[in-house]
C-alpha positions as protocol buffer text, in pm:
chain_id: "A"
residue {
  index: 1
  type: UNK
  ca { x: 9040 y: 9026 z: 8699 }
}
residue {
  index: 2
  type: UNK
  ca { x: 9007 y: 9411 z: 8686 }
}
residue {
  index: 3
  type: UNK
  ca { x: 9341 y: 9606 z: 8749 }
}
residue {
  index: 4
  type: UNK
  ca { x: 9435 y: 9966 z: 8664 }
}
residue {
  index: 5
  type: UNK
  ca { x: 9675 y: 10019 z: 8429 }
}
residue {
  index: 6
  type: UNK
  ca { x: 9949 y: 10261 z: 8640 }
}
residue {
  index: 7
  type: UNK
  ca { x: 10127 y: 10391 z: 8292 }
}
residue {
  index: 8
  type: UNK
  ca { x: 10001 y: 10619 z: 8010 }
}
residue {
  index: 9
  type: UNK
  ca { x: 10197 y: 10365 z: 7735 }
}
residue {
  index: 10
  type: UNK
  ca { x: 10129 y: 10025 z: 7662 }
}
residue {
  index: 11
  type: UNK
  ca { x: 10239 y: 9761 z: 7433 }
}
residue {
  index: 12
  type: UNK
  ca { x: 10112 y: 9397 z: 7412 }
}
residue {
  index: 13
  type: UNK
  ca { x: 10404 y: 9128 z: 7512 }
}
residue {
  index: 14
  type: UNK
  ca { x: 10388 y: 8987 z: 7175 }
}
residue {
  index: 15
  type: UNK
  ca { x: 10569 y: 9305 z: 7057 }
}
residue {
  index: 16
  type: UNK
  ca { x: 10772 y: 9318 z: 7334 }
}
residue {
  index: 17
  type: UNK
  ca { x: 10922 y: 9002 z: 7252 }
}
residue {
  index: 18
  type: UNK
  ca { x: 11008 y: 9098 z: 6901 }
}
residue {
  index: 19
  type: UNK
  ca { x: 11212 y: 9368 z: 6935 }
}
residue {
  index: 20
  type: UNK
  ca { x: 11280 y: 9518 z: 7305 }
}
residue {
  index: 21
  type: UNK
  ca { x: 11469 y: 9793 z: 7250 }
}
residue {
  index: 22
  type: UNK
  ca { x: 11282 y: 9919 z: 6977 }
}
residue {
  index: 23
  type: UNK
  ca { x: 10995 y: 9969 z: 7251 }
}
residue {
  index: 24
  type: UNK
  ca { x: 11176 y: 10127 z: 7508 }
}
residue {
  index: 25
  type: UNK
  ca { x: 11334 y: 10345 z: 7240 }
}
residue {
  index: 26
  type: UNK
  ca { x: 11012 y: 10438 z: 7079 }
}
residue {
  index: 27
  type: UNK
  ca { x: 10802 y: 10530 z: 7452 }
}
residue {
  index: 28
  type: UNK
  ca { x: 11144 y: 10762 z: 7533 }
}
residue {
  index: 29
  type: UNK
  ca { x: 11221 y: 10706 z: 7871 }
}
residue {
  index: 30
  type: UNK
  ca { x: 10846 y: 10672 z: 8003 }
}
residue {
  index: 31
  type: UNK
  ca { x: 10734 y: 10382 z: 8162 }
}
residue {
  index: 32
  type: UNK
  ca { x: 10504 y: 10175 z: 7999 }
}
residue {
  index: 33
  type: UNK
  ca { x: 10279 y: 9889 z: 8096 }
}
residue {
  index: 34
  type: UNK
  ca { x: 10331 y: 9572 z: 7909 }
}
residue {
  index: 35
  type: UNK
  ca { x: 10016 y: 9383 z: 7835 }
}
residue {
  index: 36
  type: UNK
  ca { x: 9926 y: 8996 z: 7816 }
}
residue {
  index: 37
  type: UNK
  ca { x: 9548 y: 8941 z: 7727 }
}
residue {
  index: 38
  type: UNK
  ca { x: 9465 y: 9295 z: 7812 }
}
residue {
  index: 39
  type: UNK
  ca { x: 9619 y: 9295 z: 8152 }
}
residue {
  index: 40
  type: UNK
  ca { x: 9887 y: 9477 z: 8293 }
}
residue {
  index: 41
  type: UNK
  ca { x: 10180 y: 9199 z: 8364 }
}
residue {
  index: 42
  type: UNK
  ca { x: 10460 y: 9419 z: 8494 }
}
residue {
  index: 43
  type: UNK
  ca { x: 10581 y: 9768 z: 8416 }
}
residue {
  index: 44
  type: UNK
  ca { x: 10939 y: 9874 z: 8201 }
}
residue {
  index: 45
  type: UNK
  ca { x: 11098 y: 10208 z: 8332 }
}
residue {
  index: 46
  type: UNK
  ca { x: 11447 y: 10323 z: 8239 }
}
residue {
  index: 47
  type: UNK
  ca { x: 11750 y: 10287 z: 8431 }
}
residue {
  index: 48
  type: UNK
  ca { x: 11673 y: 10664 z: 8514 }
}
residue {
  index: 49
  type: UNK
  ca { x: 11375 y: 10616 z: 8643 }
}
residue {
  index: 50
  type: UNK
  ca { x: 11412 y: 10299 z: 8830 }
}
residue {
  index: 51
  type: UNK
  ca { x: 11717 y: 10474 z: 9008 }
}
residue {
  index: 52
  type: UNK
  ca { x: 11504 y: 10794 z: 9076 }
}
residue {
  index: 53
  type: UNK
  ca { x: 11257 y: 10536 z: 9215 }
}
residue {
  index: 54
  type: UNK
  ca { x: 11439 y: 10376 z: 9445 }
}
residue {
  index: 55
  type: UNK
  ca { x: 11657 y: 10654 z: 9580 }
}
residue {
  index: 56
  type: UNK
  ca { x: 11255 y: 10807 z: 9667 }
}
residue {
  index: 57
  type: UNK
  ca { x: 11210 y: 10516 z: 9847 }
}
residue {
  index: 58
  type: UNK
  ca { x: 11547 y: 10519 z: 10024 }
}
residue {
  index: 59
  type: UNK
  ca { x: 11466 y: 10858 z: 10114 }
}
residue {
  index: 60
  type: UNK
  ca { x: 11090 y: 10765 z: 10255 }
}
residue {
  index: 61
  type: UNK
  ca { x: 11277 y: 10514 z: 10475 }
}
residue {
  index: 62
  type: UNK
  ca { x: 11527 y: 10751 z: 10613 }
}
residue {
  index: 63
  type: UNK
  ca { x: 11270 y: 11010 z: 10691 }
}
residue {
  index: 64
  type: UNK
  ca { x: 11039 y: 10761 z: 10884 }
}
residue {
  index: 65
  type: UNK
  ca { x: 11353 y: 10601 z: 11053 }
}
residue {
  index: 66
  type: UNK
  ca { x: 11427 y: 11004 z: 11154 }
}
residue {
  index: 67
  type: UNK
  ca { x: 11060 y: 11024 z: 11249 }
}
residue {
  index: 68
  type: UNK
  ca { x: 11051 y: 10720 z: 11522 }
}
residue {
  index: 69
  type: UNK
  ca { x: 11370 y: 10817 z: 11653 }
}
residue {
  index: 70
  type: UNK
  ca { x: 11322 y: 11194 z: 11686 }
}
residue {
  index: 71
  type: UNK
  ca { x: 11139 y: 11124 z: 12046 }
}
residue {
  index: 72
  type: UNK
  ca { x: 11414 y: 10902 z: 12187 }
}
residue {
  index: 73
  type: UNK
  ca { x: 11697 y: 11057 z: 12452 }
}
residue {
  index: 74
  type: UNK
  ca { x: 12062 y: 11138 z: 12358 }
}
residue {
  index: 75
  type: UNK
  ca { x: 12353 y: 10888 z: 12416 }
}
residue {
  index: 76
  type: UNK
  ca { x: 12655 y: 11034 z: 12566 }
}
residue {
  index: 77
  type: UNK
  ca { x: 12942 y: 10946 z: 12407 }
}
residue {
  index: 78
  type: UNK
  ca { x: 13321 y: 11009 z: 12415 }
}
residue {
  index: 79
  type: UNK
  ca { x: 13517 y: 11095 z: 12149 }
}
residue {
  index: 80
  type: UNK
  ca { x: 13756 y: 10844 z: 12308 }
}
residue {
  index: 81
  type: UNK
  ca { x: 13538 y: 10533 z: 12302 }
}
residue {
  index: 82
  type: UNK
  ca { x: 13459 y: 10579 z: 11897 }
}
């Protein structure tokens, strides 16, 4: 099977294996693909990244959430009632 490889880094999972954090100190922060046979088999980001990641995504969600409800009417409601 033919798959792009999303990352300018790469290491084989054979090094991986022997010393983790000596890869993810050595690529710095950047995400790098990690290879079995060639192929991509998942990706290793930084905390920093992951969390930049997923607050994007949080922030895609809130903008289409915005984006269907823009169109809808107002709700009265009294201060009282909250």
């Amino acid at each position: 099977m033919i798959r792009p490889i999303l990352s300018d880094l790469t290491v084989d999972i054979v090094e991986l294996k022997k010393n983790p954090m000596a890869v993810v100190e050595t690529v710095g922060g950047m995400p790098v693909a990690i290879l079995d046979g060639n192929q991509p088999v998942f990706y290793c980001v930084s905390a920093e990244a992951y969390e930049a990641l997923i607050n994007k995504l949080e922030d895609i969600e809130l903008t289409t959430l915005v984006g269907d409800r823009r169109d809808q009417g107002e709700i009265e409601v009294s201060v009282d009632s909250l």
